[in-house]
N, C-alpha and C positions, 0 to 999 in steps of 0.2 A: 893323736890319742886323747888327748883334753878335750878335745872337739866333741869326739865319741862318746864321753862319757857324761859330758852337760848337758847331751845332747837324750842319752840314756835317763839321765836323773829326768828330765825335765819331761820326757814319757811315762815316767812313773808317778811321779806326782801328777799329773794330766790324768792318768788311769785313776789314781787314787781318787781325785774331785770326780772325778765322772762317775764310777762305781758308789762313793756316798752319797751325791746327788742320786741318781737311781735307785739306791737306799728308803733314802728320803721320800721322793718326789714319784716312783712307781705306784703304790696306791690309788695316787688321784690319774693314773692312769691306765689303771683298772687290772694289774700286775698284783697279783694275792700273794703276802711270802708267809700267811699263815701255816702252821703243820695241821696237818690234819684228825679232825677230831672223833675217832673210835675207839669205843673200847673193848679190849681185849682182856675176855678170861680163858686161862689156862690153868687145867689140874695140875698139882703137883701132890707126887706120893712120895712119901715119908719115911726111909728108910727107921725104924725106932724098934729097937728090941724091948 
């Protein structure tokens, strides 16, 4: 059960450096995590007595 679980831990931190590396380092390999830039208008009516 010790075994499983260092075993566990140590795929997690592994996931974890590999997903911030990819963070990081996607950019310069041409991977975009920008949002996207449009803009949006929408009426809104005014309930006002």
């Amino acid at each position: 059960m010790g075994r499983l679980v260092k075993f566990l831990v140590y795929v997690v931190c592994l996931g974890a450096v590999a997903l911030i590396g990819y963070a990081y380092l996607g950019p310069f390999f041409g991977v975009d995590f920008s949002a996207p830039q449009t803009e949006q208008r929408l009426p809104v009516v005014l309930d006002a007595d």
